[in-house]
N, CA, C and O of each residue as an XYZ file, in Angstrom:
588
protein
N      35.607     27.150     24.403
C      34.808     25.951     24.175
C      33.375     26.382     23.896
O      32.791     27.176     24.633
N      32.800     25.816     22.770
C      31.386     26.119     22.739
C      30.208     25.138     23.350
O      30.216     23.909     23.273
N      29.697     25.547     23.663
C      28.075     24.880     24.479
C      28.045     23.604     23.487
O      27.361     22.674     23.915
N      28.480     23.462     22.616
C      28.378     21.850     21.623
C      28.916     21.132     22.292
O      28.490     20.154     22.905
N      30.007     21.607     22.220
C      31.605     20.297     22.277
C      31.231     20.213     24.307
O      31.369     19.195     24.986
N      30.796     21.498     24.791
C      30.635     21.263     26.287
C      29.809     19.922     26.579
O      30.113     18.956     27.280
N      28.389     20.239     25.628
C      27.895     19.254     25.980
C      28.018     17.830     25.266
O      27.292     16.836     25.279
N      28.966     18.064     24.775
C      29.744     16.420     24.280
C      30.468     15.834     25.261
O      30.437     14.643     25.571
N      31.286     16.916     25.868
C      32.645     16.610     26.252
C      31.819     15.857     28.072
O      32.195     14.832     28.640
N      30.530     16.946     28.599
C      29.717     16.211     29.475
C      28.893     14.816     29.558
O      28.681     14.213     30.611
N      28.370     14.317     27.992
C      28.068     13.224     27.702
C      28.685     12.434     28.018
O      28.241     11.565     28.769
N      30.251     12.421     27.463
C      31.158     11.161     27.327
C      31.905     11.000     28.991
O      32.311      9.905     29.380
N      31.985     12.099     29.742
C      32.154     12.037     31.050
C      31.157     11.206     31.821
O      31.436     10.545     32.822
N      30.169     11.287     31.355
C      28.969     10.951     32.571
C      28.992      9.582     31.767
O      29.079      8.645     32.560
N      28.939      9.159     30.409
C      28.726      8.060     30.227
C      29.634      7.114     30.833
O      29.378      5.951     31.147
N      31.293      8.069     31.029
C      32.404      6.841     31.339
C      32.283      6.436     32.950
O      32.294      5.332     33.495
N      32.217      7.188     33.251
C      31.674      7.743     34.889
C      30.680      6.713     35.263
O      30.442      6.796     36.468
N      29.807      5.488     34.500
C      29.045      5.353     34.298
C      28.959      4.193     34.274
O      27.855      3.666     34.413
N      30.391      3.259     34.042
C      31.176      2.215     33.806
C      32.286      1.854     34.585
O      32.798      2.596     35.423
N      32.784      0.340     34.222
C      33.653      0.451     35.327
C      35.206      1.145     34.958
O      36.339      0.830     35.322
N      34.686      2.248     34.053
C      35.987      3.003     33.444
C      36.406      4.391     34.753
O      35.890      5.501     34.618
N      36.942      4.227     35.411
C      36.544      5.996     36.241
C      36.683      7.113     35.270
O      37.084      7.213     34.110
N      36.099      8.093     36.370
C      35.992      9.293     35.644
C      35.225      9.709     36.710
O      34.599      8.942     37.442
N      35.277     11.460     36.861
C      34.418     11.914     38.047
C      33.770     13.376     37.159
O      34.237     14.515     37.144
N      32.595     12.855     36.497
C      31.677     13.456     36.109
C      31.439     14.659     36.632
O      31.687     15.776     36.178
N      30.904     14.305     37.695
C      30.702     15.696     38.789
C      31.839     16.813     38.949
O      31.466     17.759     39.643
N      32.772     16.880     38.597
C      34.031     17.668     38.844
C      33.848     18.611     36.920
O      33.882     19.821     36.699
N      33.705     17.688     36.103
C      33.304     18.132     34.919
C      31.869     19.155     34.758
O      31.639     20.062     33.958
N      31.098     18.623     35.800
C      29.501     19.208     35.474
C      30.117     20.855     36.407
O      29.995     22.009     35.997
N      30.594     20.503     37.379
C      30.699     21.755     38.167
C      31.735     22.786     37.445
O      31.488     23.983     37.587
N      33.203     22.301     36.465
C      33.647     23.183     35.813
C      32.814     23.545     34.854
O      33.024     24.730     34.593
N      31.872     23.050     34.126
C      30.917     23.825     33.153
C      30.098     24.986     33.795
O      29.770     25.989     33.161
N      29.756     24.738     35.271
C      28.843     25.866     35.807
C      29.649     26.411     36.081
O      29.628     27.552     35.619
N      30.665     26.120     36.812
C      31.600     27.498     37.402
C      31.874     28.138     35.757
O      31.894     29.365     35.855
N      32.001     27.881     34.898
C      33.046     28.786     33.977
C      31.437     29.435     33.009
O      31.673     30.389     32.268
N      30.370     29.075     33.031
C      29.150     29.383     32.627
C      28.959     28.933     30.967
O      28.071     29.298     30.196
N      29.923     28.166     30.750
C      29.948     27.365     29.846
C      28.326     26.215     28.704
O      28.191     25.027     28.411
N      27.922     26.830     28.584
C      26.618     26.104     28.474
C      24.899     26.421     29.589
O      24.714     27.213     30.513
N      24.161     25.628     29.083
C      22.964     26.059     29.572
C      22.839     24.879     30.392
O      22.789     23.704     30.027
N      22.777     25.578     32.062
C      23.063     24.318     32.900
C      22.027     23.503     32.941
O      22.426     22.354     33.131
N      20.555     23.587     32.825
C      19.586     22.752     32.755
C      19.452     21.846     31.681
O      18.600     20.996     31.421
N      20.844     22.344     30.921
C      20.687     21.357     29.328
C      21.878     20.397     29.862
O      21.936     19.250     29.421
N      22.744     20.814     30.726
C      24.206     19.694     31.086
C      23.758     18.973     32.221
O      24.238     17.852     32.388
N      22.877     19.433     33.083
C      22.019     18.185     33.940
C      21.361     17.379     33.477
O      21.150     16.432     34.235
N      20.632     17.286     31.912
C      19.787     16.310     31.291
C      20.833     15.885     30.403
O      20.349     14.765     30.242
N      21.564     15.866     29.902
C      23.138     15.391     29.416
C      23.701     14.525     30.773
O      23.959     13.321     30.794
N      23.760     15.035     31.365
C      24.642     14.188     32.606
C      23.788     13.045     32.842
O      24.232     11.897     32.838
N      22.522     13.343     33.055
C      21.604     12.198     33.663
C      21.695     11.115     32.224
O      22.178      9.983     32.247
N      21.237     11.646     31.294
C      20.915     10.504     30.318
C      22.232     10.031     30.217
O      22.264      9.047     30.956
N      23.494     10.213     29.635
C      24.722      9.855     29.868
C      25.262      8.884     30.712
O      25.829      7.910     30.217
N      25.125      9.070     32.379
C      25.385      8.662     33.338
C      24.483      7.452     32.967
O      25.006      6.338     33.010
N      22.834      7.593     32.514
C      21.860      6.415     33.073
C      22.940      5.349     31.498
O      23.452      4.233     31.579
N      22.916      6.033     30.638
C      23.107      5.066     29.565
C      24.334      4.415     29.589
O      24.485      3.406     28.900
N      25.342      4.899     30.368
C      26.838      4.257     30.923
C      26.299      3.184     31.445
O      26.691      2.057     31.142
N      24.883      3.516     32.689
C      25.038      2.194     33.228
C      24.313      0.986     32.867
O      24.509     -0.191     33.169
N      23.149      1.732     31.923
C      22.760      0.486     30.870
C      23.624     -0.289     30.207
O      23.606     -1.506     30.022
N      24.655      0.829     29.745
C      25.679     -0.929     29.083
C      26.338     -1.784     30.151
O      26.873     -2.819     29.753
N      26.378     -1.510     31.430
C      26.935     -1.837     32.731
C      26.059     -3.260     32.925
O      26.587     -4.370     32.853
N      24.506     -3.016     33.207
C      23.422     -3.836     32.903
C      23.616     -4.919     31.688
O      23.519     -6.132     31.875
N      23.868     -4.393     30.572
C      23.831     -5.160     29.389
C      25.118     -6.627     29.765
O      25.097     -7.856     29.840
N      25.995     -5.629     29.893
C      27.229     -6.557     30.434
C      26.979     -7.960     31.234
O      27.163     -9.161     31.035
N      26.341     -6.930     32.468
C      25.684     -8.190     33.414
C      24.640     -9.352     33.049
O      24.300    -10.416     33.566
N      24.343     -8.710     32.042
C      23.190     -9.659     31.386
C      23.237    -10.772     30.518
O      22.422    -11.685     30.380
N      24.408    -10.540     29.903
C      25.551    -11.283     28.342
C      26.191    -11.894     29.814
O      25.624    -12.901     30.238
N      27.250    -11.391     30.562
C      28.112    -12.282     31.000
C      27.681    -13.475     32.108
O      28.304    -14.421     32.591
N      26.274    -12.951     32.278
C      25.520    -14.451     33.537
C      25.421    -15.657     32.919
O      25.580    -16.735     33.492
N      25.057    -15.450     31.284
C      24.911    -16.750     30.226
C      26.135    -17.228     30.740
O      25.600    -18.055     31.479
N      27.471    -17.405     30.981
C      28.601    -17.682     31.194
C      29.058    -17.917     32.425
O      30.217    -17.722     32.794
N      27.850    -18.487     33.313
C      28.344    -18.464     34.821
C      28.959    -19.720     35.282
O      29.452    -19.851     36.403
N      28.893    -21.058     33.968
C      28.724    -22.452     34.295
C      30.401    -22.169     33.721
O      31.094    -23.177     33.581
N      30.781    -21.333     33.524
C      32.110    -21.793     32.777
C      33.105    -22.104     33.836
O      32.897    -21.960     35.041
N      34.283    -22.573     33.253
C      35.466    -22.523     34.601
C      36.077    -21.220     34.570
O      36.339    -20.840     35.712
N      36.473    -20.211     33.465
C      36.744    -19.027     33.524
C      36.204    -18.136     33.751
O      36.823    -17.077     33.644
N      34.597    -18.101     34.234
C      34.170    -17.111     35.148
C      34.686    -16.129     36.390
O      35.069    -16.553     37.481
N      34.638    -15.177     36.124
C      35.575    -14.522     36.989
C      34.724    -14.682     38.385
O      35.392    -14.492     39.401
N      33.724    -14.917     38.517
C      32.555    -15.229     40.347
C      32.651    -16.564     39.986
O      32.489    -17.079     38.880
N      33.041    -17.249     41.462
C      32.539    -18.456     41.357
C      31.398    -18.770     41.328
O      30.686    -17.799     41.071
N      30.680    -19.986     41.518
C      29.199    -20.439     41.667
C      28.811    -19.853     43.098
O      27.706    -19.315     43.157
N      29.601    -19.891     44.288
C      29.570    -19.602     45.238
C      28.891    -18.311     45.596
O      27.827    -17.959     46.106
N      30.381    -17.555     44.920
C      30.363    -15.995     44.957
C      29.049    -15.477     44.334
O      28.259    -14.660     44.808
N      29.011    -15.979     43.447
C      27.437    -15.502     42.407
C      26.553    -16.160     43.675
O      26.178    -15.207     44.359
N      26.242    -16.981     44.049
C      25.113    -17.242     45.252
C      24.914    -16.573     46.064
O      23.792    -16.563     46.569
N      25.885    -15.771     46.503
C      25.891    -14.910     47.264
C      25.704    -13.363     47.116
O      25.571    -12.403     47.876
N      25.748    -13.546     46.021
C      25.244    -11.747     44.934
C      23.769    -11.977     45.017
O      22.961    -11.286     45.637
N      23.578    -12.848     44.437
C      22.202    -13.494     44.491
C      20.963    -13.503     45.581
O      19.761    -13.241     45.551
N      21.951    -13.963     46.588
C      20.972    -13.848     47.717
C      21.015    -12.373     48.446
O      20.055    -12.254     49.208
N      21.652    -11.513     48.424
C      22.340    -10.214     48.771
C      21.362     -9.461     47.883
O      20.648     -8.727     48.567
N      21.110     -9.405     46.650
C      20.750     -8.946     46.006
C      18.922     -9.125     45.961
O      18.276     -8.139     45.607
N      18.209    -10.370     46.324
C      17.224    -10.455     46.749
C      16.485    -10.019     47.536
O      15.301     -9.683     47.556
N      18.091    -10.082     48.861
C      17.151     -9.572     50.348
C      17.342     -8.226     50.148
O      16.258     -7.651     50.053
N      18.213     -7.554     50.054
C      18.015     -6.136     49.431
C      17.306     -5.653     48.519
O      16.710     -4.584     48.657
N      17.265     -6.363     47.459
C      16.205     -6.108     46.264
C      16.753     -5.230     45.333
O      17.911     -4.931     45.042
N      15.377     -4.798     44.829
C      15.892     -3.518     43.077
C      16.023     -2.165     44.040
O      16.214     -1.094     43.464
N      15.928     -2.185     45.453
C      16.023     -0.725     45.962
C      17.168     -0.529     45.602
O      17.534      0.326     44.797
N      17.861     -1.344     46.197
C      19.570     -0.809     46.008
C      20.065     -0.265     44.803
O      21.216      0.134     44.629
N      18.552     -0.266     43.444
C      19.535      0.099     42.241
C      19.432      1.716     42.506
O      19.902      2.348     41.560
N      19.034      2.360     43.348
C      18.831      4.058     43.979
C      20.187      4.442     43.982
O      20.313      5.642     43.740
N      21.562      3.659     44.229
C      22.551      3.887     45.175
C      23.478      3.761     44.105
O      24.681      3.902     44.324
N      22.904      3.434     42.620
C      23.941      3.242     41.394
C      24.979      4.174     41.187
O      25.943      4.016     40.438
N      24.661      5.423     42.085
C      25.484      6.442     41.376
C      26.773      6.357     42.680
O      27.808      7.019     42.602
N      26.544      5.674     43.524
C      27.903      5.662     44.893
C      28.909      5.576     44.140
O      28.903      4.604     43.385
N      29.991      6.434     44.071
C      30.900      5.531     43.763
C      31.773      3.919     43.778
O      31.207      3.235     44.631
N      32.592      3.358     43.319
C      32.793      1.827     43.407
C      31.589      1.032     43.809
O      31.629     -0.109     43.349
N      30.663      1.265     44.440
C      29.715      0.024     44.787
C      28.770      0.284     43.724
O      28.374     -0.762     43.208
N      28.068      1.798     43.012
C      27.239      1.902     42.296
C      27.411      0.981     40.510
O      26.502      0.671     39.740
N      28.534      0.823     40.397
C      28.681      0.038     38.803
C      28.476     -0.911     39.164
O      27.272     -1.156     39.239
N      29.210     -1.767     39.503
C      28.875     -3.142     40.195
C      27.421     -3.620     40.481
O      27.019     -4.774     40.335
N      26.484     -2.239     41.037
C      25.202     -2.822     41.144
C      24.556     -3.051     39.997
O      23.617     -3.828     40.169
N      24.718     -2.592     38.612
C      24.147     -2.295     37.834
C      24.729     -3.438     36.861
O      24.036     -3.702     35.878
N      25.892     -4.117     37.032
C      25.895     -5.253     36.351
C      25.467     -6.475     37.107
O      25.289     -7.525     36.489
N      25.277     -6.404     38.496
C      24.412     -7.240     39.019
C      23.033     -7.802     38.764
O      22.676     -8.961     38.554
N      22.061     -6.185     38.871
C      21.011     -6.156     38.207
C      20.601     -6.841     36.725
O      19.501     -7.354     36.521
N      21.789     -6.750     35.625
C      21.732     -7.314     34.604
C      21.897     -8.762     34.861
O      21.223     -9.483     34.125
N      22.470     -9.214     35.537
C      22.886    -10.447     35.779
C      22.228    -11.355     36.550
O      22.660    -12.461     36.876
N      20.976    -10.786     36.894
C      20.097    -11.210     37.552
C      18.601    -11.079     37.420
O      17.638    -11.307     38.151
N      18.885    -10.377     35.544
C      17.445    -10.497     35.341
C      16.569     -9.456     34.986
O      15.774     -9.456     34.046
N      16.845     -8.268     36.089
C      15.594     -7.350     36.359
C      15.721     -6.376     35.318
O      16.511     -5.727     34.632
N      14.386     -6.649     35.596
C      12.925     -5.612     34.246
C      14.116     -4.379     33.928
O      14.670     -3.605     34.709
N      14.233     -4.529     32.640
C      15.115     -3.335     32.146
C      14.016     -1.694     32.708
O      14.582     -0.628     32.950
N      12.698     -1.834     32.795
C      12.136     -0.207     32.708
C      12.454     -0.171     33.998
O      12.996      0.917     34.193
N      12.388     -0.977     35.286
C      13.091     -0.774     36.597
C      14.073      0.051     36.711
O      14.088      1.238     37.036
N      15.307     -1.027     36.271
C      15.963     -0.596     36.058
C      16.895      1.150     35.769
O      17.776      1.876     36.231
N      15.500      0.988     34.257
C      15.779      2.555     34.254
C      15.343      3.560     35.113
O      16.138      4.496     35.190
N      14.512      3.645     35.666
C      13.601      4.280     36.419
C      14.626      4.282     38.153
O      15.124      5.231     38.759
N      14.610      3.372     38.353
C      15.288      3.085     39.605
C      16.756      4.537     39.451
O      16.782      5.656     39.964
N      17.934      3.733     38.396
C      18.910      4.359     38.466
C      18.676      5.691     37.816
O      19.419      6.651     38.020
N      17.671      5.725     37.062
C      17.178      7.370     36.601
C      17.722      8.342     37.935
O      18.600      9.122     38.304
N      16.190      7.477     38.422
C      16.045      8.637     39.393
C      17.192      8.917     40.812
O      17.166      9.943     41.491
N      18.121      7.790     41.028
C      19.063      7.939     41.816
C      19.836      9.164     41.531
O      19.970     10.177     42.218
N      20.513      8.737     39.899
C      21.859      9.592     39.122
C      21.294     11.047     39.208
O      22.054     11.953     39.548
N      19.767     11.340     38.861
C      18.899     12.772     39.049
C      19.483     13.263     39.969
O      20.485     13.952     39.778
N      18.980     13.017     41.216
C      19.471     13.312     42.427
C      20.480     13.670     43.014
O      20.596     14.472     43.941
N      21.595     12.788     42.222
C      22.741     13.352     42.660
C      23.596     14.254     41.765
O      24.742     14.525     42.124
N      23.046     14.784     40.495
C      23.609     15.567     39.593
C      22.748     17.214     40.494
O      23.332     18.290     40.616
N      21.703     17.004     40.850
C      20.562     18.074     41.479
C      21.593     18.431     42.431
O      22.324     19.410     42.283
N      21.644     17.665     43.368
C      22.838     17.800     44.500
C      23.763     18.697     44.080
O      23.734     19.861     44.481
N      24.694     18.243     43.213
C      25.929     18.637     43.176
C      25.527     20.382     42.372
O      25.943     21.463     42.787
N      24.867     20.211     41.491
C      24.481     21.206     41.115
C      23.701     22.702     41.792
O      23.902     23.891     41.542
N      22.623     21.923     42.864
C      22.157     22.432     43.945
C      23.390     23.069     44.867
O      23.207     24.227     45.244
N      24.209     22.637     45.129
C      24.985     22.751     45.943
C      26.090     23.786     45.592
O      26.678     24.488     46.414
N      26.327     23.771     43.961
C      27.160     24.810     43.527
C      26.360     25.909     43.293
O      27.074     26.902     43.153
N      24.826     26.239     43.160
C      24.613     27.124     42.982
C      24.434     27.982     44.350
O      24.486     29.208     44.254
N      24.244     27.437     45.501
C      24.426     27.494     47.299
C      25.371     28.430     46.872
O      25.151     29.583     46.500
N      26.946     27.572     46.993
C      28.100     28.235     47.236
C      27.763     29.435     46.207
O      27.387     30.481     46.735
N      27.839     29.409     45.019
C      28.278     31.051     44.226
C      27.709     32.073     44.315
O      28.061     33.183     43.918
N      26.054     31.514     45.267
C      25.508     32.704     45.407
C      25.899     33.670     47.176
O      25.655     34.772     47.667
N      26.329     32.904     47.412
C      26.666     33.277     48.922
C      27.513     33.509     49.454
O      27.437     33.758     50.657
């Protein structure tokens, strides 16, 4: 595999990873370092932008499908959405830090859309979460191989 297609094949991971499609990115980023496959400071800024832009369309989603909350085929009731709502207030845009959790992190991010908030938040918020945890995992494999 060449460092191209690696860092394609890392894009489209982190982007799906990213959505409510699974995929476990991180298992992909760590076979690229273990096998030395690419330039790892170039597949951590691949992963991050990837990952953040998965969850921008995640956002986008949330943002298109709130126009549609009065319908009867809404998949949240009025209820349920009141309660995202207020959950989402008293917690706030912190929680968009936590985008990258698995199962709870997509969900936040079409919330966020669905409720409004400042797209540069947004980015910034889940930027810097997904950073963190690509650093981690990465941090963490370079721990193990050296030791």
């Amino acid at each position: 595999m060449t460092p191209l297609s690696a860092y394609a094949a890392m894009f489209i991971s982190a982007f799906t990873s990213a959505t409510l499609l699974p995929g476990s990115s991180e298992a992909v980023l760590l076979g690229f370092l273990a096998t030395g496959i690419g330039d790892p400071a170039t597949l951590l800024t691949i992963a991050v932008i990837g990952n953040l832009l998965g969850s921008m369309l995640s956002y986008a989603m949330g943002r298109y499908a709130a126009e549609f909350r009065e319908r009867r085929w809404f998949p949240v009731s009025p209820a349920q959405y009141e309660r995202a709502q207020a959950w989402y207030e008293k917690y706030g845009r912190w929680s968009l830090l936590m985008a990258w959790v698995p199962i709870v992190g997509d969900p936040l991010t079409v919330v966020a859309g669905a409720m409004r908030t400042r797209v540069a938040l947004v980015v910034v918020l889940v930027g810097l979460g997904k950073m963190a945890r690509y650093l981690a995992v990465a941090g963490s494999y370079a721990l193990w191989a050296s030791g």
